[in-house]
SEPA-721675 format. One line per 5 residues: number of its first residue (from 1); their letters; for each residue x, y, z of N, C-alpha, C, O, CB. Coordinates in nm, 4 decimals. Glycine has a CB too. Layout:
BEGIN
NUM> a> X Y Z X Y Z X Y Z X Y Z X Y Z; ...
# end
This chain:
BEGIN
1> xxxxx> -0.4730 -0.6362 3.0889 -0.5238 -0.5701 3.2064 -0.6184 -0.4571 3.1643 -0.5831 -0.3447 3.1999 -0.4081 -0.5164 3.2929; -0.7056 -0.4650 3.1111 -0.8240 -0.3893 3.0708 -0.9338 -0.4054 3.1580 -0.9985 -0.5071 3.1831 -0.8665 -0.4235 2.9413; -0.9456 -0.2874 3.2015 -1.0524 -0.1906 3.2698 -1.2195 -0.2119 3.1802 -1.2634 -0.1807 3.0695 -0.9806 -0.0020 3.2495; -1.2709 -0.2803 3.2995 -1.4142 -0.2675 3.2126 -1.4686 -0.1495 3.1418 -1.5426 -0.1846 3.0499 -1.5206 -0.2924 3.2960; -1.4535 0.0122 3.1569 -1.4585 0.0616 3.1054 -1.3893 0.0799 2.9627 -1.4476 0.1172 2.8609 -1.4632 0.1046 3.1737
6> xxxxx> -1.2856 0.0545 2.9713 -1.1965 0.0443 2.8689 -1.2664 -0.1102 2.7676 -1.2707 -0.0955 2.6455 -1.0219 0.0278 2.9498; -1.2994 -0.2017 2.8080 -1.3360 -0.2903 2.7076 -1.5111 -0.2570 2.7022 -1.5728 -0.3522 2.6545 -1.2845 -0.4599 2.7510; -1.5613 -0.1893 2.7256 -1.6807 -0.1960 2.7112 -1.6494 -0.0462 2.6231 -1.7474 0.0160 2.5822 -1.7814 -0.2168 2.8537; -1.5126 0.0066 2.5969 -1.5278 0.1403 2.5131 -1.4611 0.0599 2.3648 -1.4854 0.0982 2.2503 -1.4177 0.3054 2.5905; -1.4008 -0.0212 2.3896 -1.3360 -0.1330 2.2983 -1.4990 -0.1781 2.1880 -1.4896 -0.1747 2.0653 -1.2589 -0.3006 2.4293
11> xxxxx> -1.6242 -0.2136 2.2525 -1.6599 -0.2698 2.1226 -1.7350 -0.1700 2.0127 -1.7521 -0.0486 2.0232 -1.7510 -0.3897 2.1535; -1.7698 -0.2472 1.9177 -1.8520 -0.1440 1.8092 -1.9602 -0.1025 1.8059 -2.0001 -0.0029 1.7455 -1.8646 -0.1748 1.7042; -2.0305 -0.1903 1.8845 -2.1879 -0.1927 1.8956 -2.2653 -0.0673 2.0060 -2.3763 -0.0633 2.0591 -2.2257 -0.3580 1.9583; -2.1339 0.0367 2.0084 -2.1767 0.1060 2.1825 -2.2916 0.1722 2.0957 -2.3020 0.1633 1.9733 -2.0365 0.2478 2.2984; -2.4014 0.2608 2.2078 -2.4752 0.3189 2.1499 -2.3659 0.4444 2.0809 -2.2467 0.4503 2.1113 -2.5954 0.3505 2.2452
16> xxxxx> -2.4177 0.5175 2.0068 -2.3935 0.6580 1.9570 -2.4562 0.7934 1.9746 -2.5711 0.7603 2.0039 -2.3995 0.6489 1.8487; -2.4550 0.8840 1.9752 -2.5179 1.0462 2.0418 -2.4521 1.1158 1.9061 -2.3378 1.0941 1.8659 -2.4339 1.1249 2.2406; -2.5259 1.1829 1.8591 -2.5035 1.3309 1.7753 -2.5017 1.4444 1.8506 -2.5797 1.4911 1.9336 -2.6123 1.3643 1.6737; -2.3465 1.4965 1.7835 -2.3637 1.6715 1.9357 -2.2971 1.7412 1.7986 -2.2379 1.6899 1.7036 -2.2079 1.6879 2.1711; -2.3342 1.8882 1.8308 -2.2956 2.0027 1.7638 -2.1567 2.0440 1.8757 -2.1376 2.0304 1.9965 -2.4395 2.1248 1.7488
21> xxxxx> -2.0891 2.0920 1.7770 -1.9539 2.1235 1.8180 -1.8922 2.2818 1.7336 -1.8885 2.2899 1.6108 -1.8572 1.9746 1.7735; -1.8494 2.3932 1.8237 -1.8146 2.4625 1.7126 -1.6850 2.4657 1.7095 -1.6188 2.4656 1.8132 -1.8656 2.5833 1.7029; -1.6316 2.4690 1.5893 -1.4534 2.4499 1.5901 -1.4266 2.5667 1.4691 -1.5030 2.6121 1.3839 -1.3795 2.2500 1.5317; -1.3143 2.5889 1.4932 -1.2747 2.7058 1.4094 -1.2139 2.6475 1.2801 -1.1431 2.5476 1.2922 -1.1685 2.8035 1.4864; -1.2340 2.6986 1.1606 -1.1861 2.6353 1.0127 -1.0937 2.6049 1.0120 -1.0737 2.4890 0.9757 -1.1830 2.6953 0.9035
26> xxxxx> -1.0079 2.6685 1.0418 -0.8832 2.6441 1.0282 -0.7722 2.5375 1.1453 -0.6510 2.5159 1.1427 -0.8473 2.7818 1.0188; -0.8722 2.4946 1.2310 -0.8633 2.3595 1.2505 -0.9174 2.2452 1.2002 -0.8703 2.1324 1.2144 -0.8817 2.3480 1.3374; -1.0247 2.2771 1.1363 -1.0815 2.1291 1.0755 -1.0023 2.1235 0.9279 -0.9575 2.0211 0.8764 -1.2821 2.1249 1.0507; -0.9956 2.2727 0.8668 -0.8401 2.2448 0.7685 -0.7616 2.1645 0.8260 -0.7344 2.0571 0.7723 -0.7389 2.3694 0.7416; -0.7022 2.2050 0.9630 -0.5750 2.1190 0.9563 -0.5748 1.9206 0.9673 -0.5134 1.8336 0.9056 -0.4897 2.1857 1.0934
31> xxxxx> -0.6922 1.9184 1.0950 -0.7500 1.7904 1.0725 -0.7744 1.7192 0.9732 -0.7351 1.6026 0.9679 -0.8344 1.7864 1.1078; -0.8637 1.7928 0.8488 -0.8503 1.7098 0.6989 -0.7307 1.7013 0.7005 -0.7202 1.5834 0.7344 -0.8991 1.7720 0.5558; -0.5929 1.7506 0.6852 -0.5403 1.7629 0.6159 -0.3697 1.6395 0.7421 -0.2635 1.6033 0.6914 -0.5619 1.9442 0.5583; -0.3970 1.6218 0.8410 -0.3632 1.5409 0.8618 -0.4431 1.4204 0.8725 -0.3723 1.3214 0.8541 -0.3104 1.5719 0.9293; -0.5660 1.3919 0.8956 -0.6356 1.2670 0.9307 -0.5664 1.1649 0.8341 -0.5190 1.0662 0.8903 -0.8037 1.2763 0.9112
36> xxxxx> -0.5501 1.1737 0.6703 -0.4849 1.1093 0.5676 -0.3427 1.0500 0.6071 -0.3007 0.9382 0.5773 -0.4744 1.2049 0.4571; -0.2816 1.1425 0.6761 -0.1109 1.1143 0.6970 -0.1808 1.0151 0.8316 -0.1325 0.9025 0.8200 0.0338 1.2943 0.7462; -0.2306 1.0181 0.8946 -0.2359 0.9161 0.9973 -0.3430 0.8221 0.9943 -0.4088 0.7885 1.0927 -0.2390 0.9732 1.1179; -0.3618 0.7707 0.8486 -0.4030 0.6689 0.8517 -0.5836 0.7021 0.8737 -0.6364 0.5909 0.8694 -0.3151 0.5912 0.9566; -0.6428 0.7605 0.8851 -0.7753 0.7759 0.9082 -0.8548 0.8152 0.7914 -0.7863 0.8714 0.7059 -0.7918 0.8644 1.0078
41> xxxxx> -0.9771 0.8026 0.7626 -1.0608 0.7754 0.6020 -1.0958 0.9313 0.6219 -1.0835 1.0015 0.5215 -1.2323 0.6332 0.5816; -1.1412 0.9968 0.7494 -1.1775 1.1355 0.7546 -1.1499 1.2163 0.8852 -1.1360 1.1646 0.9960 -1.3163 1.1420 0.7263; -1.1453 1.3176 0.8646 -1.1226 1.3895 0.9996 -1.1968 1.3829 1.1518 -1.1480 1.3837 1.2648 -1.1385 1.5125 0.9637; -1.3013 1.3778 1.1161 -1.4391 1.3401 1.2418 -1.3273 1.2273 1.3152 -1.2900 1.2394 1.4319 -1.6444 1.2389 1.1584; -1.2959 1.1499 1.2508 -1.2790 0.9972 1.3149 -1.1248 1.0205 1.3503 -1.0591 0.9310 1.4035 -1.3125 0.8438 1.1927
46> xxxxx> -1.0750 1.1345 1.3209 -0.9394 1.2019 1.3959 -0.9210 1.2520 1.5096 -0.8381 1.2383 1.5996 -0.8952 1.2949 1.3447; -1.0967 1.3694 1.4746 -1.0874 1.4355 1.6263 -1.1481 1.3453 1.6850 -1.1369 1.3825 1.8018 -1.1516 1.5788 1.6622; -1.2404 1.1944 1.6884 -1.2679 1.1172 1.7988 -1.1697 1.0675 1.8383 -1.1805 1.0393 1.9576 -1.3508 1.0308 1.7880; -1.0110 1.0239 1.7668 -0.9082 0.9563 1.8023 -0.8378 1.0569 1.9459 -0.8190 1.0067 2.0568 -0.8105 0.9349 1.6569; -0.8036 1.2201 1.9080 -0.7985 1.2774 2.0030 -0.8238 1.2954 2.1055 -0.7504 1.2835 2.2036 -0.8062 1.3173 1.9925
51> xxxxx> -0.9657 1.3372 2.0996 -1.0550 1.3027 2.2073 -1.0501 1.1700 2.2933 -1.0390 1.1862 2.4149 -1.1745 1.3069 2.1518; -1.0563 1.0522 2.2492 -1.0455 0.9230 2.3298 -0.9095 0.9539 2.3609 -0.8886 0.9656 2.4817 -1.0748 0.7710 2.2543; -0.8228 0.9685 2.2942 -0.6582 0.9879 2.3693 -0.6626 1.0453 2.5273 -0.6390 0.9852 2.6321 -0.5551 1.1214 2.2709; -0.6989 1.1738 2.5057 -0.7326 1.2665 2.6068 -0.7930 1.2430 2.7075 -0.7627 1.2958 2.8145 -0.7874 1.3477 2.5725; -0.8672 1.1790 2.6971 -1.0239 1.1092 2.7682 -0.8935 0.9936 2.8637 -0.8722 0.9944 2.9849 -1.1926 0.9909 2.5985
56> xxxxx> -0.8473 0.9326 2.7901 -0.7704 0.8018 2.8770 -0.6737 0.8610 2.9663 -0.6570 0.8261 3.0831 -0.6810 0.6865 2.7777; -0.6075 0.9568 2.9030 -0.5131 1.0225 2.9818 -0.5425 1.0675 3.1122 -0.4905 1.0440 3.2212 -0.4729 1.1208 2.9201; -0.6699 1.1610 3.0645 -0.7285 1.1986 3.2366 -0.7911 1.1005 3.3030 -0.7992 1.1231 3.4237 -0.8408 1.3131 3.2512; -0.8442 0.9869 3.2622 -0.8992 0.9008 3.3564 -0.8163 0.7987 3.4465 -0.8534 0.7398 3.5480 -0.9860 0.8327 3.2868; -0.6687 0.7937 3.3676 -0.5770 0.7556 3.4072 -0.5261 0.8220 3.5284 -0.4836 0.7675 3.6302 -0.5103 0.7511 3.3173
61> xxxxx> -0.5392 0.9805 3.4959 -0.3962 1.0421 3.6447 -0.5435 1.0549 3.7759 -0.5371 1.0732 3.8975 -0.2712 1.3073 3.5947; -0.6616 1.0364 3.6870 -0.8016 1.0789 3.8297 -0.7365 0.9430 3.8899 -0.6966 0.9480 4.0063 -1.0442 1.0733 3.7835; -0.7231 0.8172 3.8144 -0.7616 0.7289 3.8909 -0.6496 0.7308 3.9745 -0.6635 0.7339 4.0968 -0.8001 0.6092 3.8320; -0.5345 0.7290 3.9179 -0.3876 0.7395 3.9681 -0.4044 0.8483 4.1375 -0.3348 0.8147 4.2333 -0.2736 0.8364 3.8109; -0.4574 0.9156 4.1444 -0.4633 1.0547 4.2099 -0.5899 0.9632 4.3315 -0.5690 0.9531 4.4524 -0.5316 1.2274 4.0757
66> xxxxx> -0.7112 0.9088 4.2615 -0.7540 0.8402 4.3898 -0.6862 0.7127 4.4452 -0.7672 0.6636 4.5239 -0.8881 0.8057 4.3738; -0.5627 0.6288 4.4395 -0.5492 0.5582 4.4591 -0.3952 0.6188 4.5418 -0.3555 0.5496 4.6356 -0.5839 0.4742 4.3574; -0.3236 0.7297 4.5093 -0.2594 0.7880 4.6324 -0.3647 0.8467 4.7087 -0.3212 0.8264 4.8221 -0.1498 0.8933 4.6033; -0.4637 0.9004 4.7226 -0.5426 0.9306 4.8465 -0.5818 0.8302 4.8912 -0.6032 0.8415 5.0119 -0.6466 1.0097 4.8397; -0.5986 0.7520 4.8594 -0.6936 0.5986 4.9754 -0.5581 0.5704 4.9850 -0.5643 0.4852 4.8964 -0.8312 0.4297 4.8993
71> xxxxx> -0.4523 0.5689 5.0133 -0.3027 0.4631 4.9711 -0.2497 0.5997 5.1491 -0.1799 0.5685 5.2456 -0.1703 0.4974 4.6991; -0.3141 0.7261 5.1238 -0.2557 0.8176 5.2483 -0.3758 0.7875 5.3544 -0.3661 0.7432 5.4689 -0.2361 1.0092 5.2078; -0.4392 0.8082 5.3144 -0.5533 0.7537 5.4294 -0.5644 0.6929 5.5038 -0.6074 0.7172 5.6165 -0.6291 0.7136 5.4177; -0.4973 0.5157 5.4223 -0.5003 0.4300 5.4834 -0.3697 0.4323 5.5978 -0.3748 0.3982 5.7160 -0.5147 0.3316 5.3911; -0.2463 0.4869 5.5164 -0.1298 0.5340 5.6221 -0.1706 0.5356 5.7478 -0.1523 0.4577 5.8413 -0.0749 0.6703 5.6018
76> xxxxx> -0.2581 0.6858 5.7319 -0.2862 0.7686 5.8482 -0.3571 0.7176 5.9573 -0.3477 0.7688 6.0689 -0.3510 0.8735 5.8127; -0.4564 0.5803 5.9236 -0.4851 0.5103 6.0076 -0.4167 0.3638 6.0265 -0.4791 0.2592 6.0444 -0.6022 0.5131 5.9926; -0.2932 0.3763 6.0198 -0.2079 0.2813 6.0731 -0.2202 0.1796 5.9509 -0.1375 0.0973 5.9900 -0.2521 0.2255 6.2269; -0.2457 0.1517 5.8843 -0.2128 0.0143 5.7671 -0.0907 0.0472 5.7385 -0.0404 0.1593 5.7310 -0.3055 -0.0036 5.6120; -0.0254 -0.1003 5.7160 0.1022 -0.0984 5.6967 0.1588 -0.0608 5.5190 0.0877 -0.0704 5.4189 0.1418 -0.2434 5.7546
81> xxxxx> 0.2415 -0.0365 5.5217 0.2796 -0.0409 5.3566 0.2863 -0.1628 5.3077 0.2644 -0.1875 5.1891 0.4136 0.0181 5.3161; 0.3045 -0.2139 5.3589 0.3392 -0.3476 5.3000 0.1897 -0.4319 5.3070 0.2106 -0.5445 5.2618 0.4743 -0.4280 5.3963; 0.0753 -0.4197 5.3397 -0.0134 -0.4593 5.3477 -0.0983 -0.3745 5.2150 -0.1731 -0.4312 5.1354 -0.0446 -0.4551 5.4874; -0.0766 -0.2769 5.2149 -0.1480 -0.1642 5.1132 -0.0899 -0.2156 4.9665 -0.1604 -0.2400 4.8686 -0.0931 0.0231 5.1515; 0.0723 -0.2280 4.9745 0.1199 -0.3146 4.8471 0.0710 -0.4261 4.8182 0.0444 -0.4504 4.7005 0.2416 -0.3477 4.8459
86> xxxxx> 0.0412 -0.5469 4.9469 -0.0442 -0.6363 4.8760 -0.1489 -0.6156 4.8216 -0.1816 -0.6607 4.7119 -0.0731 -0.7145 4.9299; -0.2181 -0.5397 4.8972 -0.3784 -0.5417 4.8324 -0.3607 -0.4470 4.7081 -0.4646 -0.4054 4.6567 -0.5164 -0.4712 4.9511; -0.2525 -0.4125 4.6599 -0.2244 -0.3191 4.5392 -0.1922 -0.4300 4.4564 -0.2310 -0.4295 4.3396 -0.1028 -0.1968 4.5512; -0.1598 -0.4766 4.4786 -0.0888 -0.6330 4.3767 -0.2437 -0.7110 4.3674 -0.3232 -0.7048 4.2737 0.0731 -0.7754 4.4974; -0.2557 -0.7748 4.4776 -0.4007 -0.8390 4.4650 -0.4898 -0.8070 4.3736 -0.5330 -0.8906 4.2942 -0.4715 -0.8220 4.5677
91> xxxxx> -0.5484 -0.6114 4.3750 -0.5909 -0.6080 4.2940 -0.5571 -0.6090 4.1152 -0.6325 -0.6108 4.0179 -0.6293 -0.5453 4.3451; -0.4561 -0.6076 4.1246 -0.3733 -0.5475 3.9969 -0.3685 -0.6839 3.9255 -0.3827 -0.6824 3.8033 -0.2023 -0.4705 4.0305; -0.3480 -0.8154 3.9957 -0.3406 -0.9263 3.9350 -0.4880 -1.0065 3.8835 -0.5035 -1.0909 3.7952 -0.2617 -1.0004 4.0270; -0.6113 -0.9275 3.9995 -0.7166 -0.9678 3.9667 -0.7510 -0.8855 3.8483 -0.8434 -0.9308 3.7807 -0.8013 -0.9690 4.0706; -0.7073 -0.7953 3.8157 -0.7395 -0.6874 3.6707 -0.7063 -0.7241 3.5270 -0.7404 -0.6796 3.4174 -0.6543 -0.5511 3.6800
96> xxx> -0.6202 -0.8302 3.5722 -0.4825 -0.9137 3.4741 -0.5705 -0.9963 3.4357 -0.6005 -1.0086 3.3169 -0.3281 -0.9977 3.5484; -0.6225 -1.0623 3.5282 -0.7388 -1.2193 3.5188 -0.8411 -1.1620 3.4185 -0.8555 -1.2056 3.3042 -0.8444 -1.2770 3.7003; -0.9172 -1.0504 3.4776 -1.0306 -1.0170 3.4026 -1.0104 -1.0289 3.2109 -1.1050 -1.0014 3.1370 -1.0635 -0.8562 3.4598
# end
């Protein structure tokens, strides 16, 4: 059940962007100094692991968060629950397909 965003963040070929970032030493100490224990060749490619973590997390509770507002909305103008669950399933199974 992957989210086109999510498989279009899946391949290798995405474009790439160079950005300046300022971070304090003694975090990118600590980053070297775990990136190794978890398996990663260098730190950069630690804090991108973070970052994408983070990134999913919030796109997860936004989406979560618009889908109880359209889910009250629809309440409020009379749709049934049980109609809102189908079309919650409907879509959820068409997400499965993809």
């Amino acid at each position: 059940m992957l989210s086109e965003g999510l498989k279009e963040r899946l391949k290798k070929d995405r474009p790439m962007t160079t950005i300046t970032l300022r971070i304090p030493i003694d975090v990118v100490r600590s980053l070297k100094g775990i990136a190794p224990l978890k398996g990663y060749a260098g730190y950069q490619t630690l804090l991108k692991s973070y970052i994408s973590e983070g990134l999913r997390r919030d796109e997860a509770l936004v989406s979560a968060d618009a889908v109880a507002k359209l889910t009250a909305a629809l309440r409020k103008y009379g749709v049934s629950q049980a109609t809102i669950e189908k079309a919650k399933k409907e879509l959820t199974d068409r997400n499965e397909d993809s």
